[in-house]
ZAVEXGU-280637 format. One line per field, with one value per residue: residue in one letter; x, y, z of N, C-alpha, C in turn; residue number from 1. Coordinates in Angstrom, 3 decimals, m for minus. Atoms other than C-alpha are relative to their C-alpha. Last residue first. Layout:
resn: c(A,...)
n_xx: c(X,...)
n_yy: c(Y,...)
n_zz: c(Z,...)
ca_xx: c(X,...)
ca_yy: c(Y,...)
ca_zz: c(Z,...)
c_xx: c(X,...)
c_yy: c(Y,...)
c_zz: c(Z,...)
resi: c(NUM,...)
END
This chain:
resn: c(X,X,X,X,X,X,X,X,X,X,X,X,X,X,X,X,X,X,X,X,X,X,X,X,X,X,X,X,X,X,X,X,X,X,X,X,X,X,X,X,X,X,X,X,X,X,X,X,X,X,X,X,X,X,X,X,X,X,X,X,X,X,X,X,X,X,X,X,X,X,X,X,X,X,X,X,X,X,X,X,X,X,X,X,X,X,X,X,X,X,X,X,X,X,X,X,X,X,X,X,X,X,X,X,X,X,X,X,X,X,X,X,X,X,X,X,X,X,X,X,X,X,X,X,X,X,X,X,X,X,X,X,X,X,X,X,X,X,X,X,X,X,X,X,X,X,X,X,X,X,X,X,X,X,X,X,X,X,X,X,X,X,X,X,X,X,X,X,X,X,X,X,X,X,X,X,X,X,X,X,X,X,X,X,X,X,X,X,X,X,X,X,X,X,X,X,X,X,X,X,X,X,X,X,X,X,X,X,X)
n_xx: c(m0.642,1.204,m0.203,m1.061,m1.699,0.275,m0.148,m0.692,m1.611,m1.121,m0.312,m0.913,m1.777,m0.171,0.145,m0.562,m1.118,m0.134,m0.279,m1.734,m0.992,0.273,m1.142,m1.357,m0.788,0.892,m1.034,0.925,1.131,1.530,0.706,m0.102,0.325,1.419,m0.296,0.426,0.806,1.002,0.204,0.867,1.469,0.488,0.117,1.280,0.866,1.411,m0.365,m0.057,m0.702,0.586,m0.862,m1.530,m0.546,m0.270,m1.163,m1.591,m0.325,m1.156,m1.082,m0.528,m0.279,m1.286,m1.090,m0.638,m0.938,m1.219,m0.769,m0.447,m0.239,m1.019,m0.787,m0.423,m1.357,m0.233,0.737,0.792,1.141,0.452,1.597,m0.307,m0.266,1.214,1.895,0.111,m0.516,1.284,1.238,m0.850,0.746,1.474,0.337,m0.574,0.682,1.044,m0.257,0.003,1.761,0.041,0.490,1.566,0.932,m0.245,m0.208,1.170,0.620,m0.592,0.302,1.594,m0.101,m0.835,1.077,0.087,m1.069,m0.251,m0.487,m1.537,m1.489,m0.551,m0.697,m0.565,m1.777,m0.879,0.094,m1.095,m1.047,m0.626,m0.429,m1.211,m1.037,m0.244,m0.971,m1.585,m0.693,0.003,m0.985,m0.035,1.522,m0.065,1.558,0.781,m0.179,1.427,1.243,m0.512,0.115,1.598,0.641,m0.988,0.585,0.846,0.069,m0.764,1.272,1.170,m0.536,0.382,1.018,0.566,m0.036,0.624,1.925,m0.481,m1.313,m0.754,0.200,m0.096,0.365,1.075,0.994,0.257,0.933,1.130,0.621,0.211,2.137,0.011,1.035,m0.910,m0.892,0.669,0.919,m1.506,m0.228,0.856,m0.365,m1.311,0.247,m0.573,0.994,0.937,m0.575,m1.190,m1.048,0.917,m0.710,m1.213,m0.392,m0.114,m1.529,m1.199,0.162,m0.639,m1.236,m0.421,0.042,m1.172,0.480,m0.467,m1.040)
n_yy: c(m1.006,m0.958,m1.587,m0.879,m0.092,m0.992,m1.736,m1.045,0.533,m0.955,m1.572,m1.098,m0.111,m1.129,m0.902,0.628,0.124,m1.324,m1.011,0.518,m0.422,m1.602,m0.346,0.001,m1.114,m0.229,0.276,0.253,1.002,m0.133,m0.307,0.878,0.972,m0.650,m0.629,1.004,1.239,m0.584,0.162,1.234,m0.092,m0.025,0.737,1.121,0.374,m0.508,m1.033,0.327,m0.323,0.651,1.425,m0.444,m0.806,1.035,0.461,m0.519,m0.037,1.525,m0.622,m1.313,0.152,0.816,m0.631,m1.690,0.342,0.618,m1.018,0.055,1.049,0.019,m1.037,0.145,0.225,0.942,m0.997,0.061,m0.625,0.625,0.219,1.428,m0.025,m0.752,0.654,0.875,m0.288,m0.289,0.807,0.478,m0.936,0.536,1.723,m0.470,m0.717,0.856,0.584,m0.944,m0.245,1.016,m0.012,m1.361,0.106,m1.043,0.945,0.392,m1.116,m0.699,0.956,m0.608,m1.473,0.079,0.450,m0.889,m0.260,1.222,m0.031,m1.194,0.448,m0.767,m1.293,m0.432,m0.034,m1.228,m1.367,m0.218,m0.348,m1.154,m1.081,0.616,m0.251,m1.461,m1.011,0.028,m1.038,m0.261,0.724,1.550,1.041,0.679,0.253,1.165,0.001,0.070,1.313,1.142,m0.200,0.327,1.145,0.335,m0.377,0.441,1.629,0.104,m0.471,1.237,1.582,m0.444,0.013,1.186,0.410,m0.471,1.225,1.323,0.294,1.104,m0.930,0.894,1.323,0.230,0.651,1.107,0.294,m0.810,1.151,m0.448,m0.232,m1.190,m0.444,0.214,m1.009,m1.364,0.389,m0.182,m1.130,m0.566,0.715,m0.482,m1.523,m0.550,m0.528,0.721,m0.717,m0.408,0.794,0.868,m0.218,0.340,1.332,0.953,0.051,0.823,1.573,m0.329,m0.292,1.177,1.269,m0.265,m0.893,0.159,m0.572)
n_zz: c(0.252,0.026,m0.427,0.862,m0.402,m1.268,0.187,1.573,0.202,m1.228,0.097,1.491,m0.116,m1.220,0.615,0.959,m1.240,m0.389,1.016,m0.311,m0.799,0.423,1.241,m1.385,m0.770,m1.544,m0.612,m1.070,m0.259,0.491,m0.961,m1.293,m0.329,0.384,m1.377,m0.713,0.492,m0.330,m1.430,m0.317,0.276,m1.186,m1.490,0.093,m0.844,0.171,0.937,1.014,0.389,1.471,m0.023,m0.304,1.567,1.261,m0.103,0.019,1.711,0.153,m0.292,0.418,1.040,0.233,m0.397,0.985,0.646,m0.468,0.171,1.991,m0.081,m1.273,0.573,0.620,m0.364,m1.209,m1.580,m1.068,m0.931,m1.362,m0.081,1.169,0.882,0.560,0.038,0.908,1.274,0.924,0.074,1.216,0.778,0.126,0.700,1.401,0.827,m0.077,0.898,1.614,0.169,0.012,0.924,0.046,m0.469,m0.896,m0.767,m0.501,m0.458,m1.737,m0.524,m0.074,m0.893,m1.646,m0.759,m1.315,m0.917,m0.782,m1.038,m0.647,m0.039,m1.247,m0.200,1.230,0.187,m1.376,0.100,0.986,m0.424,m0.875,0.647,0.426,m0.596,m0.511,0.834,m0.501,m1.057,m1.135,m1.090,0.168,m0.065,m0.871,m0.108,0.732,1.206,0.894,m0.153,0.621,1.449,0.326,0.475,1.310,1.116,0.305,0.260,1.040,0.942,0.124,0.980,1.474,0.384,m0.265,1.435,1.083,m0.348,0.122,0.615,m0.787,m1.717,m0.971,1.363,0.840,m1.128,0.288,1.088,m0.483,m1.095,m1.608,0.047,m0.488,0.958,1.186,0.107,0.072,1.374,0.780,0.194,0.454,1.255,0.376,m0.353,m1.390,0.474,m0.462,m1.149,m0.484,0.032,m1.616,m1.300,0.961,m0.112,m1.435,m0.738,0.037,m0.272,m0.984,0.449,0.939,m1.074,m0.916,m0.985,m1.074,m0.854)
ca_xx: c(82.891,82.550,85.120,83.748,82.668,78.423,79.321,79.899,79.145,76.161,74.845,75.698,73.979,70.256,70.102,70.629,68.240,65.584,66.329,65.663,62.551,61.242,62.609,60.058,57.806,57.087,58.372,55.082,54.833,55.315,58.403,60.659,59.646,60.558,64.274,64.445,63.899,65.982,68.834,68.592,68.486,71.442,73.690,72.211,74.242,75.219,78.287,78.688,80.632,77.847,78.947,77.547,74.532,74.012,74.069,71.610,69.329,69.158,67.746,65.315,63.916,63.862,61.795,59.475,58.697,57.937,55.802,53.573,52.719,51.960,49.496,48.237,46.419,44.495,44.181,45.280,45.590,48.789,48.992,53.491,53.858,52.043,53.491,57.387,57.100,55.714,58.759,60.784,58.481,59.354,63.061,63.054,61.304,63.595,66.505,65.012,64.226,68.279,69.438,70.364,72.483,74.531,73.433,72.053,75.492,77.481,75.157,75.644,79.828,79.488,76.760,79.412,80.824,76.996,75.891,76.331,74.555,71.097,69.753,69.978,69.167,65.866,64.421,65.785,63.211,60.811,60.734,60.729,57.819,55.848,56.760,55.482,52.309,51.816,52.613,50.690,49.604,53.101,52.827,55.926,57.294,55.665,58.331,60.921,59.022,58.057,61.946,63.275,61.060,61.893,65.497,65.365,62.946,65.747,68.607,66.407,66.211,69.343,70.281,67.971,69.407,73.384,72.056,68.762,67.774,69.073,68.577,67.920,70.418,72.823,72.106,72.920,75.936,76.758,76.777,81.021,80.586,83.881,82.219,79.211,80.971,83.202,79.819,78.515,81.760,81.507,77.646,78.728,78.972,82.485,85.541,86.908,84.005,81.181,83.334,81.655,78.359,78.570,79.634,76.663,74.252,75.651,74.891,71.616,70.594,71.876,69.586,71.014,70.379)
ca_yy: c(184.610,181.226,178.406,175.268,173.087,173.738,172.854,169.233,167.953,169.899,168.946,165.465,165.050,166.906,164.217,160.773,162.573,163.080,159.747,158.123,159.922,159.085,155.631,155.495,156.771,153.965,154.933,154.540,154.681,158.367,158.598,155.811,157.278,160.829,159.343,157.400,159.850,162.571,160.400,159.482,163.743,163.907,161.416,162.801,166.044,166.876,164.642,163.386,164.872,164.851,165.878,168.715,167.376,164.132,166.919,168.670,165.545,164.457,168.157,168.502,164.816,165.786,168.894,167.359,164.892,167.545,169.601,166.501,165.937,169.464,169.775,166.447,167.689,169.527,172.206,170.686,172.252,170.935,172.031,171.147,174.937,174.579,171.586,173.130,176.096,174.675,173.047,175.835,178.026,174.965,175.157,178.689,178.684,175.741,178.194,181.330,179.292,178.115,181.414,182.390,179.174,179.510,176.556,179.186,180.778,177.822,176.563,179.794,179.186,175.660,176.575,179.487,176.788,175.405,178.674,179.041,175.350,177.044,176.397,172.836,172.423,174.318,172.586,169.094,169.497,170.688,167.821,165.011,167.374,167.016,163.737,162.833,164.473,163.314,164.582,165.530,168.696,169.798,171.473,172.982,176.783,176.108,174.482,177.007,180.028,178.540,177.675,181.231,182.698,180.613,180.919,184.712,184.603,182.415,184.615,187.680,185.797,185.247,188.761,189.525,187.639,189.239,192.595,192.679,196.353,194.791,197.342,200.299,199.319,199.380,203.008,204.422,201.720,203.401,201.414,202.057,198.636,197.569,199.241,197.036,193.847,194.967,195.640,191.979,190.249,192.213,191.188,187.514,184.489,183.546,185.465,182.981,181.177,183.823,186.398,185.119,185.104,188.450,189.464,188.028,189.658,193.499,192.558,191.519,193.998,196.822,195.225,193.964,194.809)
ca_zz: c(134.436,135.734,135.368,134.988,138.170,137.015,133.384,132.706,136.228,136.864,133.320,133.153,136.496,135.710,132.663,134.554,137.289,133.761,132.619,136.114,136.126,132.834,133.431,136.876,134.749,132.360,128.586,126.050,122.524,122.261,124.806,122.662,119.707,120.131,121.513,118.081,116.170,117.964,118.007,114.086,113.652,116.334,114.447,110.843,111.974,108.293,108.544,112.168,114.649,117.392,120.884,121.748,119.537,122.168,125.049,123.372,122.228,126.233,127.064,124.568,125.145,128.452,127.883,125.336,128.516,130.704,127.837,126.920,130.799,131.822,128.532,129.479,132.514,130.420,128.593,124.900,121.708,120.090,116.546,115.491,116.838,119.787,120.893,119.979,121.408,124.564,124.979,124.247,127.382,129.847,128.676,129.456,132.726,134.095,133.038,134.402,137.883,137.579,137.338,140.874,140.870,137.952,135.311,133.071,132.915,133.075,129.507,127.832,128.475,127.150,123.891,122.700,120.323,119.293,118.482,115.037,114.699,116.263,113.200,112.648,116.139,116.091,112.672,113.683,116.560,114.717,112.564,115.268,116.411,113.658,112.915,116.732,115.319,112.156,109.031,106.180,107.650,107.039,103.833,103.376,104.600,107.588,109.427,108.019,108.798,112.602,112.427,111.762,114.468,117.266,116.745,116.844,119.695,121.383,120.395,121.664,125.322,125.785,124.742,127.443,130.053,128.850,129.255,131.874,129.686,126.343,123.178,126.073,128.243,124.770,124.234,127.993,127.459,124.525,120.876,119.529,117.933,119.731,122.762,122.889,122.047,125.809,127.028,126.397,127.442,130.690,131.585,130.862,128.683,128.379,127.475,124.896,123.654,124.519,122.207,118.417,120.190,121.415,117.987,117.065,119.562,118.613,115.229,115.507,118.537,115.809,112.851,110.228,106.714)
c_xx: c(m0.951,0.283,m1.417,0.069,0.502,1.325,m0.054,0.156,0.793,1.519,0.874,0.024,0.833,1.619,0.855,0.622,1.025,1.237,0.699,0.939,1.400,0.966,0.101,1.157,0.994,0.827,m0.939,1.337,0.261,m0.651,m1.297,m0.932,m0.117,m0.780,m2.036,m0.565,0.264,m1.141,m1.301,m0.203,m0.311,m1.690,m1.215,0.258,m1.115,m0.933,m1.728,m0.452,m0.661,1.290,0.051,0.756,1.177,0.606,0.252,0.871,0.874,0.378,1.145,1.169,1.015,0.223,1.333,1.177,0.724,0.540,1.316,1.195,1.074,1.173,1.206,1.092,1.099,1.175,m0.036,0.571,m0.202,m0.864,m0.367,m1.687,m0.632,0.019,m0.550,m1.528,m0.351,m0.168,m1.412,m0.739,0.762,m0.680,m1.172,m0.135,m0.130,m1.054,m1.052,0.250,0.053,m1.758,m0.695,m0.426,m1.036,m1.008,0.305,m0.178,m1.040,m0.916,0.820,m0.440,m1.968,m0.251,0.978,m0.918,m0.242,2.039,0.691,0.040,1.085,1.541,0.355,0.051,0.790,1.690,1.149,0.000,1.187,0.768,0.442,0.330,1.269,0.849,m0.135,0.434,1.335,0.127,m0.838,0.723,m0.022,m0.799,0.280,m1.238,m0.204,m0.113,m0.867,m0.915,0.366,0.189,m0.971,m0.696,0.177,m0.832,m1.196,m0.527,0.338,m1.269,m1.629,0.366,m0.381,m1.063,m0.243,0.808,m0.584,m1.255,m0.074,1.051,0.543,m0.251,m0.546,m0.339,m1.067,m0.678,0.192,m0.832,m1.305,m0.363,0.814,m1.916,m0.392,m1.351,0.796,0.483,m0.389,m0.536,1.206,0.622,m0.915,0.240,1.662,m0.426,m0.362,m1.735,m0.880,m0.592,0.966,1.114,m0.068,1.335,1.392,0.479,m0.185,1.382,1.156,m0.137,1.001,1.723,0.762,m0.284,1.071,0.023,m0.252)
c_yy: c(0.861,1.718,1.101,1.218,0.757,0.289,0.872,1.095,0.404,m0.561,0.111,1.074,m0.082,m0.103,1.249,1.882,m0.302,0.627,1.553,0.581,m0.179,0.849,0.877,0.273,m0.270,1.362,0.139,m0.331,m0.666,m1.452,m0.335,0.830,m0.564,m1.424,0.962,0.207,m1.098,m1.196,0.547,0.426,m1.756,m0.248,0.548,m0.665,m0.707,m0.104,0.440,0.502,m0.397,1.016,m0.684,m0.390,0.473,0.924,m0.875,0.049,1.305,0.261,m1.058,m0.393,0.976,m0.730,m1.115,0.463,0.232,m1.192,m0.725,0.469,m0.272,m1.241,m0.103,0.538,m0.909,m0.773,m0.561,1.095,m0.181,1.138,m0.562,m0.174,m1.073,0.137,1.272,m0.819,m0.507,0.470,0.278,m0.939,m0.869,0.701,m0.282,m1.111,0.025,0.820,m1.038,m1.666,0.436,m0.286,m1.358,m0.036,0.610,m0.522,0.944,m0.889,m0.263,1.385,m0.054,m0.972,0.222,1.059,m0.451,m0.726,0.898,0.573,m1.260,0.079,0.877,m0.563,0.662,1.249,0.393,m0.364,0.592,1.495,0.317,0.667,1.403,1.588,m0.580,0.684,1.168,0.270,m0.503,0.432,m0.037,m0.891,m1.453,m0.195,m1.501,m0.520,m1.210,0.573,0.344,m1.103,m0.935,0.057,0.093,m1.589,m0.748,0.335,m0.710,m1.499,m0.360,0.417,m1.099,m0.815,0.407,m0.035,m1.669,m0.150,0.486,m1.216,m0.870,m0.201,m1.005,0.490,m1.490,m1.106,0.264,m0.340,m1.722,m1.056,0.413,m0.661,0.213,0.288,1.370,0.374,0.043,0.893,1.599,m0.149,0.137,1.492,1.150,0.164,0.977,1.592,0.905,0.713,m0.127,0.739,0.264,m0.840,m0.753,0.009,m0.424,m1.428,0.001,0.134,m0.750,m1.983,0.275,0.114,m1.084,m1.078,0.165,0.865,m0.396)
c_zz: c(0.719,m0.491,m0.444,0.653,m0.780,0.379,1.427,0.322,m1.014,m0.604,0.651,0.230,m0.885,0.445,0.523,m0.901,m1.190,1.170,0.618,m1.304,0.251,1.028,m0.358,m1.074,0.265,0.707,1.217,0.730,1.472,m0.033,m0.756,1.158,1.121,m0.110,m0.053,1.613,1.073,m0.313,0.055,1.940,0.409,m0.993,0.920,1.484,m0.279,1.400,m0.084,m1.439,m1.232,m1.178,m1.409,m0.881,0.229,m1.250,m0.957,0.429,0.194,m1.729,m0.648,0.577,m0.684,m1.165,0.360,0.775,m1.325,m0.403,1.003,0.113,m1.437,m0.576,0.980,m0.509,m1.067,0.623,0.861,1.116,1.217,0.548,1.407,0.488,m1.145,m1.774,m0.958,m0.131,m0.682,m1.391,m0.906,m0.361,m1.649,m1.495,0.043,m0.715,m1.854,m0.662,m0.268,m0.944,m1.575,m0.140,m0.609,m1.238,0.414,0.944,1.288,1.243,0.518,0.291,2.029,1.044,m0.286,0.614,1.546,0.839,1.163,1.083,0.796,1.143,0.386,m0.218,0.949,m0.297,m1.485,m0.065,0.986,m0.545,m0.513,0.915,0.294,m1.206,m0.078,0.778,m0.012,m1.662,0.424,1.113,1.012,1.111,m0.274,0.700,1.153,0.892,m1.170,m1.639,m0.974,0.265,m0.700,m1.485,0.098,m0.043,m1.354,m1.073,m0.263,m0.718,m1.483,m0.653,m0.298,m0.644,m1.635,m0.926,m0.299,m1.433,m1.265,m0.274,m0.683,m1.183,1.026,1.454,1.247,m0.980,m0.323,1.157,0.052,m1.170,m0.114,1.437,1.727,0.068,0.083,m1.062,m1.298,m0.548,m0.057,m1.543,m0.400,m0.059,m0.905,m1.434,m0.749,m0.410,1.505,0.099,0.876,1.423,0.616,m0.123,0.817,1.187,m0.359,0.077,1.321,0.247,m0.569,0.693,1.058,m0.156,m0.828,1.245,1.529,0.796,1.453)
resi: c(209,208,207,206,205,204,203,202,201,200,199,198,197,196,195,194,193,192,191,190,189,188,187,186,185,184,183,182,181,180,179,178,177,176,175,174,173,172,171,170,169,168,167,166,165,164,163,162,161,160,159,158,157,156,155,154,153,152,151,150,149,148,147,146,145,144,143,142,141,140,139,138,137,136,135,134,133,132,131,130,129,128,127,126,125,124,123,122,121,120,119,118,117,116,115,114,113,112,111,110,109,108,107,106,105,104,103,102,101,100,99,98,97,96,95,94,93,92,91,90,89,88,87,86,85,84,83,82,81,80,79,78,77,76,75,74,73,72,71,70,69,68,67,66,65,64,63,62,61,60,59,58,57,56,55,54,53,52,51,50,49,48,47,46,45,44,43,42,41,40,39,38,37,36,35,34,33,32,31,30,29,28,27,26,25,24,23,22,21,20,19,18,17,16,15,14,13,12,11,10,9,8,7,6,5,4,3,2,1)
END
């Protein structure tokens, strides 16, 4: 059974399309589930940030159980993480229509530390998950190109019509390759800029709720 954050979350997500992603949206969900404000600043105390945040626990739970539901010791490490990335998108598909309006929210400009936070902490997700130990300056190094790999595979999934999303699993593959045997910086950076203006341009000009 379905827990009242779970239920109050997806009919968030089912609203973010139309009324966007938003403090409003959230207590209008609230009300059609007749849950209190008093009782939904207890489920979500920051609202909207915090159901953020429970999606993404959500998400990270479901693919540690699915990664380690086979014996994935036999794999390497970039297939480790080639796998864990297909993990996350393949179940984050129910959100792909509310991903525009989640994507103006984070893009906001008082939320822009939360969103660099959020992507760093997804990152690490994924190292720790697929056995990454290090402590050094590596660990910095792993996680910022992980994060543009992340970001350039979910504008490629926006976008991806094809059957079963094999478009974003060959993108991911090849895009996990191309950092593990060796992209010079300066391409890292020009990537990452490359990256930073899609966004604004896609989502920072949309309407805001």
């Amino acid at each position: 059974m379905k827990s009242k954050q779970e239920k109050l979350s997806s009919l968030f997500i089912e609203q973010v399309p139309k009324y966007g992603w938003s403090r409003d949206t959230l207590l209008h969900c609230a009300k059609k589930l007749r849950i209190s404000t008093p009782n939904l600043a207890l489920m979500f105390p920051s609202f909207e940030y915090d159901v953020l945040k429970f999606l993404i626990s959500q998400n990270n739970d479901l693919v540690t159980k699915n990664y380690n539901s086979f014996n994935n010791s036999r794999l390497n490490t970039r297939d480790k993480i080639k796998t864990i990335l297909e993990l996350k998108f393949d179940s984050n598909e129910y959100l792909k229509k509310a991903l525009p309006e989640m994507l103006k929210f984070l893009l906001r400009p008082g939320n822009i530390l939360m969103s660099i936070k959020m992507l760093h902490e997804n990152s690490d997700f994924i190292w720790k998950l697929s056995g990454d130990k290090s402590n050094d300056f590596s660990y910095y190094s792993k996680r910022g190109l992980l994060s543009i790999i992340y970001l350039s595979t979910l504008i490629y999934w926006l976008n991806d019509k094809s059957t079963k999303g094999i478009g974003t699993k060959n993108f991911i593959s090849k895009s996990v390759d191309g950092i593990v045997d060796g992209v010079s910086r300066l391409k890292q950076l020009s990537m990452l800029q490359t990256l930073a203006q899609n966004f604004f341009s896609r989502f920072s000009n949309s309407k805001t709720s």
